[in-house]
C-alpha positions in Angstrom: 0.0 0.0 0.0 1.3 3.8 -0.8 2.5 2.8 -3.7 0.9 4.6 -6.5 1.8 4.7 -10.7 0.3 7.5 -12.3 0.9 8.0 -15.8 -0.4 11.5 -18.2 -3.0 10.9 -20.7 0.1 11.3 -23.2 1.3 8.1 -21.7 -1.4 5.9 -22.2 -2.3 7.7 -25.6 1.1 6.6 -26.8 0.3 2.6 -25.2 -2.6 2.4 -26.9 -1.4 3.3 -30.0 0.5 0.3 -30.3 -3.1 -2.0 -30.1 -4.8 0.4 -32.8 -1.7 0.4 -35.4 -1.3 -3.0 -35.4 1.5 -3.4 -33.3 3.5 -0.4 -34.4 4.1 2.5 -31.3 3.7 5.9 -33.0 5.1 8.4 -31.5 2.4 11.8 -31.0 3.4 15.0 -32.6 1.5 18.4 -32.7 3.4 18.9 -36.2 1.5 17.7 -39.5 3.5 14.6 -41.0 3.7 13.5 -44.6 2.5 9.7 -44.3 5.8 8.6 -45.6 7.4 10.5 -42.3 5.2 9.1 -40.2 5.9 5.2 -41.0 9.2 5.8 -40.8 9.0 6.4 -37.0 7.0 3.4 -36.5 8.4 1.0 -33.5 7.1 -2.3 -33.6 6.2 -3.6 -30.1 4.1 -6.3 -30.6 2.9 -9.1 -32.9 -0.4 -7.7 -35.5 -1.6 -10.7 -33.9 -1.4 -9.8 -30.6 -2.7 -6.5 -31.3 -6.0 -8.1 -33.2 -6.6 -10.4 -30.2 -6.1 -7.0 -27.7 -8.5 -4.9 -30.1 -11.3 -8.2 -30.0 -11.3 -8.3 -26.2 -11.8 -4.8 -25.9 -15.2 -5.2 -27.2 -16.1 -8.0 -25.4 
């Protein structure tokens, strides 16, 4: 007990990204990206897979 973990809404934005891109962590930006830019910063995390099964569970 006392021990807390609080994250920003940045945080978790950026963690969630990962289950909606299919895998891939995009990091946020407040500048406009050319799509070509943008999938070039693409970090894969996990599996598609993985990130399907996440994504179906969510909804259940």
């Amino acid at each position: 007990f006392g021990h807390g973990l609080s994250i920003s809404p940045l945080h978790m934005l950026r963690a969630m990204s990962a289950f909606v891109n299919d895998g891939f962590m995009v990091p946020p930006t407040l500048i406009k990206r050319s799509e070509a830019e943008a999938k070039a910063l693409y970090e894969p995390v996990i599996s598609p897979t993985t990130s399907g099964y996440i994504r179906y569970l969510r909804f259940l």
